[in-house]
C-alpha positions as CSV (number, residue, x, y, z in Angstrom):
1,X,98.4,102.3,146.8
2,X,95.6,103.5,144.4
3,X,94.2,106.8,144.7
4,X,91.4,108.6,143.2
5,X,91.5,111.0,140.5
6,X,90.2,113.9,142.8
7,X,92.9,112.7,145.5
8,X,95.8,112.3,143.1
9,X,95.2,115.7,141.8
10,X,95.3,116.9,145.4
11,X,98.2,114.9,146.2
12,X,100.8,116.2,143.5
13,X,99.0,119.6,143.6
14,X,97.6,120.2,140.2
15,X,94.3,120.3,139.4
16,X,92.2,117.6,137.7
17,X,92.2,119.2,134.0
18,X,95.9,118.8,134.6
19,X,95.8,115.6,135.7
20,X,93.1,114.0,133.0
21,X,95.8,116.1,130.3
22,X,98.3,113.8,131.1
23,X,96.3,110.6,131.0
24,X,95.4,112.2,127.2
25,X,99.1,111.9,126.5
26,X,99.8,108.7,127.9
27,X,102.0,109.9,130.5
28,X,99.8,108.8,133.3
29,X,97.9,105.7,133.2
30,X,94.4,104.8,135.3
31,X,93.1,102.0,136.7
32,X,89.5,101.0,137.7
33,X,89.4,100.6,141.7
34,X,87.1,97.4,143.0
35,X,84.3,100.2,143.4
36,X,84.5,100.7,139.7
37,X,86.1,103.9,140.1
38,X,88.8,105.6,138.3
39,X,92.3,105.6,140.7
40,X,96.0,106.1,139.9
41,X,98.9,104.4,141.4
42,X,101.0,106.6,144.0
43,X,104.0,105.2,142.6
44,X,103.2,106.7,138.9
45,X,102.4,109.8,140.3
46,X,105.9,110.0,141.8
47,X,107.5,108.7,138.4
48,X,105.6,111.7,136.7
49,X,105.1,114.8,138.9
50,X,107.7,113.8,141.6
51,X,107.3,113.9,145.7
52,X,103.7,113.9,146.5
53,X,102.2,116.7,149.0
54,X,101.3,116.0,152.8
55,X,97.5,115.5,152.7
56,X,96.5,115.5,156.4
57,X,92.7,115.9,155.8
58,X,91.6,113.3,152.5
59,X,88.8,111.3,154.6
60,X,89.4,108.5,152.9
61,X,93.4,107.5,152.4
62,X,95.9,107.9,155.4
63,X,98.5,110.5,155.2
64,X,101.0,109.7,152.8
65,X,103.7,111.9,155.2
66,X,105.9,108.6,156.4
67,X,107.4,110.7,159.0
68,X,104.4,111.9,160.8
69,X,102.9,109.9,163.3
70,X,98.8,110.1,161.1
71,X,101.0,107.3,158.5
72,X,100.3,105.0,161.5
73,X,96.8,105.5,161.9
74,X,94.9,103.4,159.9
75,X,92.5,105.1,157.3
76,X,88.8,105.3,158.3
């Protein structure tokens, strides 16, 4: 799963001058999302910062929490 910049920085809880550091180094890569927006894997962000955060609230991706019962809601 591909999430925004904004949303990644949210999701491993750093900010985005953080975030845009490590894609400077290398250590994080981005991809363009079918909107033409910037978005980074989930999976890379675990790789690099470790477990992501609960985000109960993003209006746009599902909870990533696979133990709570939002992760079976489907995003709106």
């Amino acid at each position: 799963m591909n999430v925004e910049l904004t949303d990644a920085a949210r999701l491993v809880g750093v900010s985005r001058l953080t975030l845009n550091k490590k894609l400077k180094e290398g250590t994080l890569s981005v991809s363009t999302d079918r909107r033409g927006k910037s978005a980074v894997s989930t999976a890379e962000l675990r790789k690099v910062f470790g477990p992501l955060k609960v985000v109960h609230d993003s209006p746009r991706y599902q909870c990533l929490c696979p133990l709570c019962l939002c992760a079976r809601q489907p995003a709106q």
